[in-house]
Structures are given as C-alpha cells and as structure tokens.
Phi, psi and omega in degrees: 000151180271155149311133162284104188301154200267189202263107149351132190294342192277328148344285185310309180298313189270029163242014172264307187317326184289324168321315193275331194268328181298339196223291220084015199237158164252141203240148159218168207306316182300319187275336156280344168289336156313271170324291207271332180279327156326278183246013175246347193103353183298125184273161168338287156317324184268339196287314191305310190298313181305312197285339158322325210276312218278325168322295209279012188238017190045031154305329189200145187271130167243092164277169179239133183224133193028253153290333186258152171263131187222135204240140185199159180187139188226150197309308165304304119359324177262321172306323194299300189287331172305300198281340169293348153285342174274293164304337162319294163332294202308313170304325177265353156304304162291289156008285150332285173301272184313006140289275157000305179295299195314327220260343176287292182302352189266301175327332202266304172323339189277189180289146180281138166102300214336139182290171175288152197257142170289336152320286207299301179291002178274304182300335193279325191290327178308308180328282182290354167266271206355303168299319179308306214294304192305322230236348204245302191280326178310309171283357178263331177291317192290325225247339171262000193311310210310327195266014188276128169295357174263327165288336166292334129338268178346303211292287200323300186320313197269310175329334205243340176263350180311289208286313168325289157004280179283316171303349203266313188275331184274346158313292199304319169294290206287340153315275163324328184291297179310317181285340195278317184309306193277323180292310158225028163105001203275123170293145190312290209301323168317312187288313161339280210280000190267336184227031157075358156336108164286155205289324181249022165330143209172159147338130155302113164279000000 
C-alpha cells in the first residue's frame, strides 16, 4: 500500500489558521504543538515553521512576554491582510497585462512566421498565476466579509433602523385601535380578530 500523502504547507497554514479563527484564543507555541496534529493533522514538527510562516506574511499576531511567545489571530485581520495582498496582485496584474500589450504590439510589428519570443512565453505564464492568485484571493476575501467590522457595523445599522421602522407602524396600530375603541364603540379583542392582530403584538425591544 502507498503512504497516505501528506498535508501541503498551504494546507497546512490554512487549518492553523482555523485554531485561531475556531477558538478565538491565544497560544504559545507548545500548545499548537498539542493542538494542531490532534485535530487539524498537522505533524508536530512542522507546526513551528508554519506558524513562523504565517507571523512574517502577517497572518497571525506574536508578542513576546517575559520568556514565552504568544501567537493570535482573528477573522478580521486575515480579511485585512487577504485585501492588502489582493491590491498588490491586482497591481502586479495591471502591471502584466501592459507588458503583454507592449510586448504584443512589437510581435505584430516583426515578421510574418516569427517564431513566439522566450520573453513573451514567460511573461504569459507569470500573467496567468498572478490571475489564478487574484481571482483565489477574491474568494477568500468574500468568504472572511462577514467578520469585517465594518460590515458588521452595516448589519447593525439597517438592524436598528429596521427595528425604528417597525416600532413606528406598531405606534401607529394602537393608535388607529384607540381611535376605533372611542369612536365606534369596538371592543379590543373584536378588533384583534378582524384584522389578524396576534394576541401578543407589541413593541419590538
């Protein structure tokens, strides 16, 4: 039988990544040493070099206290660094592509047959992973919004005029309730059932 292949480093980095966003917790190194082959698969050996990997790409936070190092990291933060990594791309992408046109326009200008330039073929493959990266980051950026505090902001925000919205119309029933009571004499509950009012309709808090 073959050997069960092993965890990729990207793999690898993003189930370290899953410790820190799943618990929400802080670490020092002996304990992801603990942690991570227990339940992400991580061998042992390697959790120092991954979390080393993920400090210096600013993935995950290190301070040092007194003798030990303690490592964190949160959902809003890795959207951060994912979109500063993104604009990068995105730069070196544009970057590309006006390479590609320049390098396009001189090809039309050569000789009919010229063979493709070893430049050229170079410049195509650089192109298309920069786009694999870019269009790989896009989704990971998308796939962390929820936890962007600014978005989460937002959610609040429409939640609380939402939540205005509806106490304003429910102002508004017991108003029209009151008046039907004085005006023609209608008992609450009559008014309740004729126009589907639940018995505990009420304010929002």
């Amino acid at each position: 039988m073959s050997k069960k292949k092993g965890l990729s480093a990207e793999e690898k980095r993003a189930r370290m990544m899953e410790i820190f966003f799943e618990t929400k917790d802080v670490f020092q190194l002996k304990d992801m040493e603990k942690i991570a082959p227990k339940e992400k698969g991580i061998t042992a050996m390697s959790v120092k070099e991954v979390l080393q990997s993920l400090v210096d790409d600013g993935m995950v936070d290190c301070e040092r206290i007194g003798t030990s190092n303690y490592y964190w990291a949160f959902p809003s933060k890795a959207l951060h660094a994912r979109k500063r990594k993104l604009e990068v791309l995105e730069s070196q992408v544009s970057e590309g592509n006006q390479k590609h046109t320049n390098l396009q326009k001189s090809i039309e200008k050569a000789k009919i047959g010229r063979h493709e330039t070893e430049e050229r073929t170079m410049l195509a493959k650089e192109l298309s992973s920069l786009r694999d990266q870019r269009e790989q980051l896009k989704a990971e950026v998308e796939e962390y919004k929820e936890c962007d505090p600014q978005v989460v902001e937002e959610i609040r925000q429409a939640n609380k005029i939402a939540k205005e919205a509806a106490n304003r119309w429910t102002d508004n029933i017991f108003a029209i309730k009151s008046w039907a009571k004085r005006k023609f004499g209608f008992e609450e509950n009559k008014i309740d059932k004729n126009f589907g009012i639940p018995e505990d309709f009420d304010y929002i808090d």
